[in-house]
DRENNU-233192 format. One record per residue (C-alpha): residue number from 0; x, y, z. Coordinates in Angstrom, 3 decimals, decimal comma. Example, Ala and Ser with C-alpha at 12.3 -4.5 7.8 and 13.67 -1.06 7.14 Angstrom:
0 12,300 -4,500 7,800
1 13,670 -1,060 7,140
This chain:
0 -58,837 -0,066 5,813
1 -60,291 0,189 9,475
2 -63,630 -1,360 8,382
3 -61,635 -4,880 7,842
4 -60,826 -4,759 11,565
5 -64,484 -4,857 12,374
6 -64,824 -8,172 10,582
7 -64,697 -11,234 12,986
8 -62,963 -12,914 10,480
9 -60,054 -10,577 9,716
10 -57,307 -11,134 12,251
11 -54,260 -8,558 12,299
12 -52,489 -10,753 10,076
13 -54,938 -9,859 7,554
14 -55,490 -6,698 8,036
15 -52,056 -5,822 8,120
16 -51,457 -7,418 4,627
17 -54,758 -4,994 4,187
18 -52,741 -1,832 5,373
19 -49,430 -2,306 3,542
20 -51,073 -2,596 0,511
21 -53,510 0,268 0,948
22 -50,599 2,272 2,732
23 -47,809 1,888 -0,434
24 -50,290 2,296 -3,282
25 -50,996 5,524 -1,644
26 -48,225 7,419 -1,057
27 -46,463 6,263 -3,966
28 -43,816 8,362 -5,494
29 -43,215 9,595 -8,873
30 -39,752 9,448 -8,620
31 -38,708 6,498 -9,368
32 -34,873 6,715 -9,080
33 -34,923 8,025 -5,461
34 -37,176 5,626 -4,196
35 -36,952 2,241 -5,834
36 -34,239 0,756 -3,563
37 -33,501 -1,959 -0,984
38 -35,554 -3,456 0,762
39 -38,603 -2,482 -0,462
40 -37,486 -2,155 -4,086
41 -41,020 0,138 -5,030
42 -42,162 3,436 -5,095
43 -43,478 4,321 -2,007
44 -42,873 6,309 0,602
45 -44,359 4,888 3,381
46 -44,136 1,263 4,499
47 -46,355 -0,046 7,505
48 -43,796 -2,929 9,468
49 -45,750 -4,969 12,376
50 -42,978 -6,883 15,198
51 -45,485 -9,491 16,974
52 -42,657 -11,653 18,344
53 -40,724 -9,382 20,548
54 -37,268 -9,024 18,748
55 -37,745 -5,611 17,979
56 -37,661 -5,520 14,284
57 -40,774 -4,646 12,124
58 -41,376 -6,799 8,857
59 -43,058 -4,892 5,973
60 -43,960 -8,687 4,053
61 -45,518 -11,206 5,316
62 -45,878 -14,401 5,832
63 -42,294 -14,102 7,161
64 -40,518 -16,968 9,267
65 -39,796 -14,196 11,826
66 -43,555 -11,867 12,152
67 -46,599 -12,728 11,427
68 -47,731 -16,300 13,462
69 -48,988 -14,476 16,360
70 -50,874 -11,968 14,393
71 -52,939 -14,671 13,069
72 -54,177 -15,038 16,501
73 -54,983 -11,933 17,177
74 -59,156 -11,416 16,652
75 -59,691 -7,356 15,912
76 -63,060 -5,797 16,256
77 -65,535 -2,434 16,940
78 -67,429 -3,941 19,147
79 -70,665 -1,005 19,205
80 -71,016 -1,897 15,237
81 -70,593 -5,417 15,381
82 -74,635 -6,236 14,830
83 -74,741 -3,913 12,021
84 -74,026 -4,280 8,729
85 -70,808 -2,721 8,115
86 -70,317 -0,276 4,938
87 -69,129 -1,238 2,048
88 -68,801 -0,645 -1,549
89 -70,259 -2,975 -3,926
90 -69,513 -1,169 -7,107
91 -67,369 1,788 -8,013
92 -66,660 2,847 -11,895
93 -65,537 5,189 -13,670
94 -66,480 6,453 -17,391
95 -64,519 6,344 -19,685
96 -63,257 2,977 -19,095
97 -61,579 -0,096 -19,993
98 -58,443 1,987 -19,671
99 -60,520 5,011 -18,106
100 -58,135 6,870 -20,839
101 -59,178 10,989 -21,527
102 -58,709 11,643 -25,012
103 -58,618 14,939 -26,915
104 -62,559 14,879 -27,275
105 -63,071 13,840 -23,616
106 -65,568 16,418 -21,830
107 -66,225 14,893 -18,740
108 -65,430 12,270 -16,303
109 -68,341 10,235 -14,246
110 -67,711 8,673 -11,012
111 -69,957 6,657 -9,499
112 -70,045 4,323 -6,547
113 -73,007 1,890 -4,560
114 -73,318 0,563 -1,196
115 -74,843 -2,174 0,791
116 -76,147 -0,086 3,220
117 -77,335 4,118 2,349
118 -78,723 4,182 6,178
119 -75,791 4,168 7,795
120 -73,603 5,794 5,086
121 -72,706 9,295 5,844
122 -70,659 10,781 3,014
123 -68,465 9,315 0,030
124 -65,678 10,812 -1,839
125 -62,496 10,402 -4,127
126 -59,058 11,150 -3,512
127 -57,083 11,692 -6,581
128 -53,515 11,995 -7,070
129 -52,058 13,441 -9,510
130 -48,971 12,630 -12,349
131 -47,256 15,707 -10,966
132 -43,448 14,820 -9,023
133 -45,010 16,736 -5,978
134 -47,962 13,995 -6,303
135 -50,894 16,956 -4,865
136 -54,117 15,380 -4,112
137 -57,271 16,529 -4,459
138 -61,044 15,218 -3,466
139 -64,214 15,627 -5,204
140 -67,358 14,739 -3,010
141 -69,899 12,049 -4,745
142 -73,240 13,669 -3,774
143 -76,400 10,710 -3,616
144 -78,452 10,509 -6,546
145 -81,507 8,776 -5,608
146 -82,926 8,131 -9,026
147 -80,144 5,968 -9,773
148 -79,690 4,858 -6,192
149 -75,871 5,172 -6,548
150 -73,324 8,435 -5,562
151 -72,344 10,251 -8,404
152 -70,355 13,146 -9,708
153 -69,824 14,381 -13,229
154 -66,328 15,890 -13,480
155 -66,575 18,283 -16,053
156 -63,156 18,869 -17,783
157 -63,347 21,845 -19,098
158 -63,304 23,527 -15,642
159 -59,427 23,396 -15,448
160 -58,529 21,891 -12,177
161 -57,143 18,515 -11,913
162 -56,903 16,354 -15,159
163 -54,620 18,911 -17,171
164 -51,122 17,307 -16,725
165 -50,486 13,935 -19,314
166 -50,290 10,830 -17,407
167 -51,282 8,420 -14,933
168 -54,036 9,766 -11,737
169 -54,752 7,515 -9,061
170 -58,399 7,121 -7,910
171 -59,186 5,716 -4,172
172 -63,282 5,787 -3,372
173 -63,668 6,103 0,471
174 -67,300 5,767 2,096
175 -67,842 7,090 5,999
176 -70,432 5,464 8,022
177 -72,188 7,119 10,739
178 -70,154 5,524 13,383
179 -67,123 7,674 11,531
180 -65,627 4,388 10,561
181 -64,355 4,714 6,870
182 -63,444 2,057 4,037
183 -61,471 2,200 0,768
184 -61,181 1,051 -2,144
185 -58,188 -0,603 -4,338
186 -56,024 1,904 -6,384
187 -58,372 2,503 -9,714
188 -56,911 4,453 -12,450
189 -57,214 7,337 -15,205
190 -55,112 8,175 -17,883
191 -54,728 11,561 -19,988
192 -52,578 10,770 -23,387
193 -49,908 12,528 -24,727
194 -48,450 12,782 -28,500
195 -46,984 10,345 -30,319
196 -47,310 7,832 -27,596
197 -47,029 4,193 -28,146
198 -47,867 1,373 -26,190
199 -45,679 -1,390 -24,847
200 -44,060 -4,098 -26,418
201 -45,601 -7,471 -27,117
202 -45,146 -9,979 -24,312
203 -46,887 -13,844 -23,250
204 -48,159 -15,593 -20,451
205 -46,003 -18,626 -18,920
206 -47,564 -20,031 -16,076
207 -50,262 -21,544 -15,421
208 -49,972 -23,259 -18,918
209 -53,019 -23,026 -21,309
210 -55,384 -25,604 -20,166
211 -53,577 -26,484 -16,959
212 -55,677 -28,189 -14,004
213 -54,290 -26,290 -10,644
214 -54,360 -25,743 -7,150
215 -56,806 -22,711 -5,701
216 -53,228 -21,215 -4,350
217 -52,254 -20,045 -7,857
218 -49,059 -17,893 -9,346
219 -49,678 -16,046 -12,092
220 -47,058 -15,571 -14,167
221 -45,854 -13,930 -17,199
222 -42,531 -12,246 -19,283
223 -41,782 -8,806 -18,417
224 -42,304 -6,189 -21,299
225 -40,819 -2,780 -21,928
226 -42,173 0,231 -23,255
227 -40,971 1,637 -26,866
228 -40,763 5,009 -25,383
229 -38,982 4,312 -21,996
230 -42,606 4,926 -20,034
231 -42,942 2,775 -16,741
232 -45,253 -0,272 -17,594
233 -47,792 -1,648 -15,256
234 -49,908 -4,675 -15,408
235 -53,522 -5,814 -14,794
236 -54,440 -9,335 -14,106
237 -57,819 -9,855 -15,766
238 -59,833 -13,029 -14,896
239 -63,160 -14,553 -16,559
240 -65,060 -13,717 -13,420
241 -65,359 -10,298 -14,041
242 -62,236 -9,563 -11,752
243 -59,808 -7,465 -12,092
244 -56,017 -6,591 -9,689
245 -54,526 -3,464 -10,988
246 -51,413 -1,971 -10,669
247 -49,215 -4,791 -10,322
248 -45,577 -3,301 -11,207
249 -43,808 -7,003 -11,333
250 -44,903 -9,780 -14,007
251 -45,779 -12,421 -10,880
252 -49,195 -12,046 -8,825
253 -50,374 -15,092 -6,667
254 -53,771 -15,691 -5,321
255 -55,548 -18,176 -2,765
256 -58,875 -16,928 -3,162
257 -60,360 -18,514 -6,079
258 -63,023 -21,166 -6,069
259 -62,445 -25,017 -6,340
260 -63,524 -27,056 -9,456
261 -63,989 -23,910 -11,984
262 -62,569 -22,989 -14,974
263 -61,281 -19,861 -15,556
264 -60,030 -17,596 -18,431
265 -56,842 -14,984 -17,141
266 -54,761 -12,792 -19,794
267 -52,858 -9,789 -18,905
268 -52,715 -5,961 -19,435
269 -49,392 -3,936 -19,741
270 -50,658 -0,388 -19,670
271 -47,699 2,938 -19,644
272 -48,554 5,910 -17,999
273 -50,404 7,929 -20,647
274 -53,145 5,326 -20,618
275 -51,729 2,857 -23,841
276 -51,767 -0,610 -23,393
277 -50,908 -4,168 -24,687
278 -52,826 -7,185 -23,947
279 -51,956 -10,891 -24,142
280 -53,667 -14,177 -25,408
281 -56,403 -15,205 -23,133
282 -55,321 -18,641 -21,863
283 -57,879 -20,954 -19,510
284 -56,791 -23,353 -16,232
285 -58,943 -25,827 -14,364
286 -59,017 -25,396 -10,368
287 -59,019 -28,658 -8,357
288 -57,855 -28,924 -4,959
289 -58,984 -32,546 -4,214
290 -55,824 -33,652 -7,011
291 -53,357 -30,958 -5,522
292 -54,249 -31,529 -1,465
293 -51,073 -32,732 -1,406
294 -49,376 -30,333 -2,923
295 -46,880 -27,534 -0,731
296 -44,614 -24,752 -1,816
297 -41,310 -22,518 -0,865
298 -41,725 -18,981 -1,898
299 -39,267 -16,237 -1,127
300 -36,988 -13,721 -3,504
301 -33,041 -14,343 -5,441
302 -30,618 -11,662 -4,517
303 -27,349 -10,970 -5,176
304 -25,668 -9,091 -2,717
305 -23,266 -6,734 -4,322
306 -21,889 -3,163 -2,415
307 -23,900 -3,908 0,925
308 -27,524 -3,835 -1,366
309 -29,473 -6,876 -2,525
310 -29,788 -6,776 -6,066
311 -32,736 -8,941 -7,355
312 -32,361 -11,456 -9,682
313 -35,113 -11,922 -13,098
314 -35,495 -15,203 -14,531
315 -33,531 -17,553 -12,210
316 -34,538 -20,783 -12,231
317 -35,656 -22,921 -9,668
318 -35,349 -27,130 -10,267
319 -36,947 -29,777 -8,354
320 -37,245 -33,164 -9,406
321 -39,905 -32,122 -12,563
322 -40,751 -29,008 -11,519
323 -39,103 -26,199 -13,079
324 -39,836 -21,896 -12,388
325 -38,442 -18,849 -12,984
326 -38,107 -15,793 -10,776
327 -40,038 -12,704 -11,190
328 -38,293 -8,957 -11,960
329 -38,289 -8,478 -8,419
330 -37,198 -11,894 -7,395
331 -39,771 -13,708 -6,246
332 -40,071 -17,336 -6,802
333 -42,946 -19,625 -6,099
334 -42,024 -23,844 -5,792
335 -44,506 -26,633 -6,238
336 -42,984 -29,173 -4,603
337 -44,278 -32,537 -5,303
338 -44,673 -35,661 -2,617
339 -43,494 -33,168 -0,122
340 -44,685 -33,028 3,613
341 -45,359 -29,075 4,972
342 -42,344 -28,410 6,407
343 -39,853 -30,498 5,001
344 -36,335 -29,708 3,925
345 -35,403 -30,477 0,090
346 -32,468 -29,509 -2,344
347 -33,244 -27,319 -4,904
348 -30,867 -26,159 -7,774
349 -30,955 -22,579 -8,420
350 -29,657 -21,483 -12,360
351 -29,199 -17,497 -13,359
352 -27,364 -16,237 -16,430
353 -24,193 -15,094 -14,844
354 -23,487 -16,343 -11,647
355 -22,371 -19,247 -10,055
356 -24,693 -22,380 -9,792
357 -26,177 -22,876 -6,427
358 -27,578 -25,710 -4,788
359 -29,663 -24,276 -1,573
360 -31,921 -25,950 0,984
361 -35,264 -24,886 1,219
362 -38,390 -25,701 3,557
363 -41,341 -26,320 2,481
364 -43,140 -23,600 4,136
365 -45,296 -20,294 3,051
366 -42,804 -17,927 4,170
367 -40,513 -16,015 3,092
368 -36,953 -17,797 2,133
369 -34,175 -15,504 0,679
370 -32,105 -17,183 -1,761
371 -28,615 -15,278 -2,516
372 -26,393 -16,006 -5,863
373 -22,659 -14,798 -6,716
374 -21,796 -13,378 -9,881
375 -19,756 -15,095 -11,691
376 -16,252 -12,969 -12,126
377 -14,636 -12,394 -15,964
378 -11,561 -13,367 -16,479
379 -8,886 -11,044 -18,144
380 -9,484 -11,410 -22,012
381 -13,478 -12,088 -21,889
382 -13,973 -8,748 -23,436
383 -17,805 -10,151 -24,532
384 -17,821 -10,908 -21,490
385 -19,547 -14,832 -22,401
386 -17,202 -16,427 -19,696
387 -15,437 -18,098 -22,791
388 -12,653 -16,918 -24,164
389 -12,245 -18,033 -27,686
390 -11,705 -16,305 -31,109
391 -15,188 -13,987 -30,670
392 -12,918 -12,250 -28,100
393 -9,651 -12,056 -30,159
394 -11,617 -11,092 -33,585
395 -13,362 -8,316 -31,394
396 -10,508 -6,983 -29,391
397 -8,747 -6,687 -32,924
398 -12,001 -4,922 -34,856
399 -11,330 -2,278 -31,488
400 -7,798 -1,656 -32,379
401 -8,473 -0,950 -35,903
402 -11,006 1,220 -35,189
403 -13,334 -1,243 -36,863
404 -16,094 -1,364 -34,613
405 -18,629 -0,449 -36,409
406 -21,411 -2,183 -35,453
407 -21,162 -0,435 -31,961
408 -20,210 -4,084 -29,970
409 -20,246 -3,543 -26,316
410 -17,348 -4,214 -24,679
411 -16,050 -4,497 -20,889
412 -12,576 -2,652 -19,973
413 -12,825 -4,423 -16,351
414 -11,634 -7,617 -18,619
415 -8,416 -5,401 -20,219
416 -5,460 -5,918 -18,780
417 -4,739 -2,272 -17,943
418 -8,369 -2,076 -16,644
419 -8,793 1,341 -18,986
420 -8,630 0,375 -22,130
421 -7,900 -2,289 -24,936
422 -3,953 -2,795 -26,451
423 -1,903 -4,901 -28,166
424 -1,345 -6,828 -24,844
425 -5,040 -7,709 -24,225
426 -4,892 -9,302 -28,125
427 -1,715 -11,551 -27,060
428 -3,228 -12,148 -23,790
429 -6,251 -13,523 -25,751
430 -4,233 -15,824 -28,383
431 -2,121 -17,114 -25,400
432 -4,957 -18,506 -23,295
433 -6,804 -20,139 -26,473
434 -3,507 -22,256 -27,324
435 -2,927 -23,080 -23,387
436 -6,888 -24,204 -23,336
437 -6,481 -26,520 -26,612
């Protein structure tokens, strides 16, 4: 990550963004349950917080509307490497690939990395870690091969040490320059199968629509798909110009990197841990800034607050004047607004299955703007709990009392009058509210 500092134009804003990434793909955590919780709602240990206005409280996300301005003016650098050409990778691979996925007649794994600049490279090298819960790492060395001008090493699997468990390893290439300044890579991936596995479910893309012209700052967006055998899904964005941002654990990924006035070609990867995956249609979008210059957002994340935690919200939707979007699993939404000046105030109407409708003002600003939503409560008698209470509720609480359930029906007992469990009283409480609502 250091080697970003040493780039005039990477501020600390940047490479702060750089180092959170970097930071919380690598020291993930297997264990899901323990760690996925407020506010970071991921699997990572660690998370890197920067306080650049004083107040005292380190942000983890930014752009924020409380950190991150003044770190945009803030110019990092080395300053005894700045007239050389810093060190950098421009390819790393791995065979197999396209998933990297060992199978049963897999004998060997090949590595292999270039640079811009073998001078002033000193050594490169992997760090892998492992599907094990204690996550152990281990690094291989990439000796140079100067037939093939590239670094190189040959894993071979038969030798018993690392690739042995089933699941998901994470790869990270780092290169060491003679100056002892080092630079990474993304999070790559390989994948050893297990039995029986299958891969996830079917799922679509949703925005941007098939054919859409957009803006260069893009959301990516599509429905969130499960696994048939309960394995955590992850996604990879996969674009036409032979790039690729892996590891993405929700179904939302924005970009403001890609060039004006092309078209491109985007589908999407789900992938589960044993290396199975599940691709989408490949859809195409147009990008043209010169008919979007006009065009601003509000971005931020749907909670709802419930025991002291925010719980976010999947699939609320956000409405403004034509515009309509839908939150991501972990909340985040992502507003055009249309004939909107940057930093404007507008209404927008916020919709989720289950809870109250909100209207909420929001600037039009990229930073980050939490939107919160209460749950709507069930009355006594909505044992489907629809928020209707109508002969589906009667018919069911009755199919209960026989003993007639068979088709398993869930039902609520916070809606029972007793709080525990479903009587006779719950059945007349029922019939009495349908002939006081006709």
């Amino acid at each position: 990550m250091f080697n970003e500092l040493r780039k005039k134009e990477y501020n600390l804003y940047q490479s702060f963004t750089t180092a959170v990434q970097r930071t919380e793909q690598f020291t993930y955590s297997n264990n899901e349950n323990e760690i996925f919780k407020f506010p970071y709602f991921d699997t990572a240990k660690q998370h890197p917080l920067i306080d650049d206005n004083g107040d005292g409280i380190g942000e983890n996300i930014l752009p924020l509307i409380s950190d991150g301005a003044n770190a945009k003016e803030v110019e990092l650098g080395f300053s005894k490497t700045d007239d050389e050409n810093p060190v950098e990778f421009d390819t790393i691979k791995i065979i197999p690939e396209h998933p990297e996925l060992i199978e049963s007649d897999t004998t060997e794994i090949v590595f292999t990395a270039k640079v811009n600049n073998n001078e002033n490279t000193k050594k490169v090298w992997i760090e892998i870690r492992t599907p094990s819960p204690n996550t152990n790492t281990h690094t291989l060395k990439l000796p140079y091969n100067s037939d093939k001008g590239l670094y190189e090493n040959a894993y071979n699997l038969n030798s018993g040490e690392i690739f042995n468990d089933s699941g998901k390893y994470s790869i990270f290439f780092y290169v060491k320059d003679v100056y002892d300044v080092v630079s990474g890579s993304d999070e790559l991936f390989v994948y050893r199968g297990k039995e029986n596995n299958r891969p996830p479910n079917t799922f679509h893309l949703e925005t941007p629509a098939d054919q859409q012209t957009t803006s260069t700052d893009l959301t990516f967006k599509w429905n969130h798909t499960n696994d048939p055998d309960g394995d955590k899904v992850t996604y990879t964005l996969i674009l036409s110009n032979n790039s690729e941002k892996r590891g993405i654990e929700d179904n939302m990924y924005r970009t403001q990197s890609l060039k004006d006035g092309t078209q491109f070609s985007w589908k999407v990867r789900a992938i589960d841990e044993y290396g199975l995956f599940e691709d989408t249609n490949e859809w195409s979008f147009i990008t043209d800034n010169p008919n979007h210059e006009n065009r601003v957002f509000s971005r931020g994340r749907v909670f709802e607050l419930k025991n002291n935690s925010k719980i976010p919200i999947y699939n609320a939707e956000f409405e403004y004047k034509s515009e309509k979007i839908t939150s991501s699993r972990s909340g985040w939404f992502h507003l055009p607004l249309i004939n909107t000046l940057q930093g404007e105030t507008v209404s927008v109407t916020v919709k989720a299955s289950g809870y109250e409708i909100r209207t909420v003002d929001l600037k039009a600003i990229d930073e980050k703007q939490n939107v919160y939503l209460t749950a709507l409560q069930f009355k006594k008698g909505d044992i489907n709990h629809d928020h209707i209470i109508d002969l589906s509720d009667i018919i069911l609480c009755l199919k209960v009392l026989s003993d007639f359930n068979k088709d398993n029906t869930e039902i609520y007992n916070d809606v029972f009058l007793n709080n525990q469990y479903v009587d006779l009283k719950d059945a007349i409480n029922i019939l009495k509210t349908i002939h006081i609502d006709k």
